[in-house]
N, C-alpha and C positions, 0 to 999 in steps of 0.2 A: 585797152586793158590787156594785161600779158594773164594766157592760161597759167593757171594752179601749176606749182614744179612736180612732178609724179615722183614718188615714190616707190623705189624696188622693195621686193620680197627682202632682201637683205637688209635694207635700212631698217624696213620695220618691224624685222627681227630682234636687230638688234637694240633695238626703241624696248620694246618690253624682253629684252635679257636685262638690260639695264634701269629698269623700271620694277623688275619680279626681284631681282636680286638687291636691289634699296628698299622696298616694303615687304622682302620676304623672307628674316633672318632665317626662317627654320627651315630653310629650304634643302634638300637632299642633293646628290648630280643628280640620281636617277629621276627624283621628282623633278630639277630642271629641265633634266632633256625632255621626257615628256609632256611637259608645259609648253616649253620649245618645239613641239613637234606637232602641238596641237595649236598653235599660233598660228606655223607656218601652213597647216592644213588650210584651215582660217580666213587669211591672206590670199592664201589660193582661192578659194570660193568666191575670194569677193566681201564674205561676212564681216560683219562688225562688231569688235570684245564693244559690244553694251551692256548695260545691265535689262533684262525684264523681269520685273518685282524684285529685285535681286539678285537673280539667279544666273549665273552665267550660261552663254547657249547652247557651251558644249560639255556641261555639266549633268549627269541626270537626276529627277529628283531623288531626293534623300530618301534612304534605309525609314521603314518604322521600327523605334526603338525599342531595344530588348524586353520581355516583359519577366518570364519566368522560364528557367531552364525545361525543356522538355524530358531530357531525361533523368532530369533527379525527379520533376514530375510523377513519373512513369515507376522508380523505385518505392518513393514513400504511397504511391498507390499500393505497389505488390507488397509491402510489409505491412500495412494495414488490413490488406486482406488474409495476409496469414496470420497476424493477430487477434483479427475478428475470428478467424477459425478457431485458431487457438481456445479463445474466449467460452468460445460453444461450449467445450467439456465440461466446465468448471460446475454446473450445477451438481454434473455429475459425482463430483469429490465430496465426500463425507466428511464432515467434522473441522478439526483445527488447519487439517493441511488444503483446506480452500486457499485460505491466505496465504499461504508459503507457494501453492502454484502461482498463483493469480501475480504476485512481487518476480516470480521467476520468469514466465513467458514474458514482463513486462521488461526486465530486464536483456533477457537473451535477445529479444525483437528491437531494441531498443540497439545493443552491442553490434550485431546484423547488419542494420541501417544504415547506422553509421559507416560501421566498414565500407560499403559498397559506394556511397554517396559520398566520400570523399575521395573515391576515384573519378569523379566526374564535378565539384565544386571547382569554384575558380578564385577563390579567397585565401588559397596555403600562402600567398604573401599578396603587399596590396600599398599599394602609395596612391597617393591623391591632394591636388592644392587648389585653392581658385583663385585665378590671375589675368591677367588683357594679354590677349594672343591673337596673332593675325588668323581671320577664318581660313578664307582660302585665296588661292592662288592671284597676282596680276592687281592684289589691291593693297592698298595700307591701313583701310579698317581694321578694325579690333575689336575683339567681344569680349564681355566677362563672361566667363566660365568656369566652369569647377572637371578640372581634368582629373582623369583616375584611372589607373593601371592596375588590371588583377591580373596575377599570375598563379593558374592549377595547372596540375597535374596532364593535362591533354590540350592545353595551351593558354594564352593569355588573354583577357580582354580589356580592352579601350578604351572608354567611355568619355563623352565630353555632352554637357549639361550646361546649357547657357543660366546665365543669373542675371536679370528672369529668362526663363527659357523663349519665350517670345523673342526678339531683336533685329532690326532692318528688316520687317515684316517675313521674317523666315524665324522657322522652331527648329531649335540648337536641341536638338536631343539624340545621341547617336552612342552605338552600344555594339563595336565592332569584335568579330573572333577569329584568332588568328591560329589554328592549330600545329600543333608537333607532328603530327600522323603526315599530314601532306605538306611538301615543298611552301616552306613560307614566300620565299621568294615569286613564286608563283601567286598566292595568296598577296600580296603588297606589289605586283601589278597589276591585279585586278584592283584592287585598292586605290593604286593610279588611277587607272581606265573609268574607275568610279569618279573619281573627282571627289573623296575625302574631305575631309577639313585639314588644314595643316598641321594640329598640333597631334591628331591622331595618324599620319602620315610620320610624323618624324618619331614615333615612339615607334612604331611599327617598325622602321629600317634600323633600330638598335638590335632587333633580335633577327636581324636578317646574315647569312652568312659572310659577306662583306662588311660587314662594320668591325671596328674596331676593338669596339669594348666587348666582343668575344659572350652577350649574353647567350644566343643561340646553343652553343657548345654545355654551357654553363647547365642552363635551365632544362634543357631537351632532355639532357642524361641522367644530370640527379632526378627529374621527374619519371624518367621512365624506369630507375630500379625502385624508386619509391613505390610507384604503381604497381609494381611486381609482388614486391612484399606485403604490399596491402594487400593482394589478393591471394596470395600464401595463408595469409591471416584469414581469411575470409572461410579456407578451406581446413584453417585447426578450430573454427568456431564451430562448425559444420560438426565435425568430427567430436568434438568436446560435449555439443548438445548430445548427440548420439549415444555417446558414453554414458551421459546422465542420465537416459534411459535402460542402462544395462546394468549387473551387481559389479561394477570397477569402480563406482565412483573418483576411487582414487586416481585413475588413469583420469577420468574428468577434469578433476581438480589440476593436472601434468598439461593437459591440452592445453586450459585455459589462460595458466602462465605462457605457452606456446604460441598463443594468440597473442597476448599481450607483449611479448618478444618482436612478435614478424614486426607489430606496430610500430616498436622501438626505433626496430631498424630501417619503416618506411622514413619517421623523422629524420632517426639521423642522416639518412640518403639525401633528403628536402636541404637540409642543413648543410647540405656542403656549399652550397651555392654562397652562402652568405661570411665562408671563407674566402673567396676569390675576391680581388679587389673590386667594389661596387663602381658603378656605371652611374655616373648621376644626370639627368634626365633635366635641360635647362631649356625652360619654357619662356619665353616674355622676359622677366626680370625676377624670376624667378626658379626653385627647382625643388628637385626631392629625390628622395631614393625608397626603393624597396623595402618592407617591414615584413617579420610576418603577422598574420591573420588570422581571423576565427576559425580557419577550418583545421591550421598547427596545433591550435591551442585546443581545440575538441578531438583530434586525432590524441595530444598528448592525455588527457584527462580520460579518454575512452581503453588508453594503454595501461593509466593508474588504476582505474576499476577492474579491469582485467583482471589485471597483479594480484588486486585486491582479494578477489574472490576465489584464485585457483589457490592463493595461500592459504585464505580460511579454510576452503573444502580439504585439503591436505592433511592441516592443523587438526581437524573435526575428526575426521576417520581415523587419522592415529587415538585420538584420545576417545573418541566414542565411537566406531563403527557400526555396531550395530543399529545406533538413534540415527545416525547418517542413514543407512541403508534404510529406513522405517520411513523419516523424512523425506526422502525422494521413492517411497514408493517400489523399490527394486528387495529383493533377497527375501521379504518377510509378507505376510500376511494380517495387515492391521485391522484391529475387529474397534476401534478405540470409538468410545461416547455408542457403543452398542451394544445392548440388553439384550442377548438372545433368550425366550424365556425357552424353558424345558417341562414339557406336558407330563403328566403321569401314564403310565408304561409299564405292559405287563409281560413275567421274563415265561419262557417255554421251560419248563424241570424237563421235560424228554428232551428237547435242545441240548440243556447242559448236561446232562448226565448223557454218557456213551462207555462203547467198549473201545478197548485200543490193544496190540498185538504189538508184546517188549520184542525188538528185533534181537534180541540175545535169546530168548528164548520161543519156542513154537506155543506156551500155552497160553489161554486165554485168560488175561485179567480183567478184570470191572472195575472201573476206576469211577468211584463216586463223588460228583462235584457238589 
């Protein structure tokens, strides 16, 4: 019996470049070389690409999937609790104007929120399909899946949801973030290093500075004046509530369009991106592209109520300012749905009657009231 022929580090190199690159359309260079790199690591040990449960050996286990943003968390807490504050006074308001507070801090707290919270949403655009894509690396499996790409304001996320999530005794649920603040490129190789699923890997190197479709440049910048302006906005709402506290109303009523403004121009900032030629995103046999989302479409809607109400309040004080001024509480003194009664009262005649000394003359007159 002749021994086995031995096989070099290079043969079997090249055995799974040519194996990774036939079952693994979506593959990246940079993902190949480090797959490549982790082969030959591999081969050097001695170790063997087997499966256990699945799982490949130089793989680590998977991320637990996203659940709920912590810091939008953290906002809708602090606006709740300064609504609840809010809330406190109201017994204290007498008469019709309960209801016109109680509609106003609902409002204002409501205007606030949102501001703030759609600096940190990840829905301002958003695509998604589900289709058979190869999982990960050195195999020709394929899962269904339901892929989906959001893109906010401080970066994008990833997500890939098996259908069923269960599949080859492994749970497909992964909920990746890739932010603007810090070097993505850094970010998508730790990505690598992680052992990813493929199709959340090839989405990832779209918005990395190397790629071609130039989303990076795109996204980062109209995102970050969008963000700017939003928080512009943030600071004429601020100011505007302020006013409504003070006899200007009318300057109120100037902020609140001024608020409604910044907003305008966060959209329109969002909005340039979707003038650039789009990048289209081909998975499996399939593909998609960017859309915007609910957080465009509540950013727009929160910029029309804006509008709304810094033109009424304007509208009002030209034509009634003094019911304006009563309404909100400022300039007047409202005694309204109050019976003050008046007791009976006895007057002093020495009181009212007195002398007084005419400064035209030195004599004394008595002047009787």
């Amino acid at each position: 019996m002749h021994p086995p022929p031995q096989v070099t580090q290079v043969e079997t190199i090249k055995e799974v470049y040519v194996s990774f690159n036939v079952h693994t359309p979506l593959c990246s260079p940079s993902l190949l070389v480090f797959q490549l790199s982790a082969s030959a690591v591999s081969v050097r040990s001695g170790a063997t690409m087997t499966f256990y449960d699945d799982i490949y050996p130089f793989y680590p286990q998977q991320r637990t999937a996203f659940i709920f943003s912590g810091q939008l968390l953290t906002i809708i807490l602090v606006f709740l609790v300064l609504a609840v504050s809010l809330f406190l006074i109201l017994p204290g308001i007498r008469g019709k104007s309960r209801l016109f507070w109680m509609f106003r801090i609902l409002i204002s707290v409501f205007i606030g929120a949102v501001i703030v919270a759609l600096n940190f949403t990840d829905d301002w655009a958003e695509a998604r399909m589900t289709t058979n894509a190869t999982y990960k690396s050195f195999s020709n499996v394929e899962v269904n899946a339901e892929i989906g790409l959001h893109v906010g304001l401080y970066g994008i996320n990833i997500t890939l949801r098996g259908n069923p999530v269960v599949q080859f005794n492994e749970t497909i649920n992964y909920n990746e973030m890739f932010s603007w603040q810090d070097t993505i490129e850094e970010e998508y190789e730790e990505a690598l290093e992680k052992g990813l699923p493929n199709p959340i890997l090839y989405i990832a190197e779209k918005f990395t500075h190397g790629s071609p479709c130039g989303l990076n440049f795109q996204y980062r910048y109209s995102s970050r004046y969008a963000s700017a302006t939003l928080w512009t906005a943030f600071c004429t709402w601020m100011l505007a509530n302020i006013l409504f506290s003070m006899p200007v109303i009318l300057y109120a009523g100037y902020m609140m369009m001024a608020t409604a403004a910044f907003i305008f121009f966060s959209i329109a900032s969002f909005s340039t991106i979707m003038n650039a030629p789009q990048c289209v995103f081909s998975i499996g046999t399939d593909s998609f592209e960017t859309e915007y989302s609910h957080s465009f479409w509540l950013a727009l809607a929160t910029g029309v109520l804006c509008t709304v109400i810094g033109i009424l309040v304007v509208i009002f004080y030209f034509l009634m300012p003094e019911k304006m001024n009563e309404a909100f509480s400022v300039g007047v003194d409202s005694y309204e749905d109050e019976d003050v009664p008046y007791e009976e009262g006895y007057l002093n005649s020495v009181f009212l009657s007195g002398e007084t000394i005419s400064p035209s003359t030195s004599k004394m007159t008595t002047v009787y009231l």
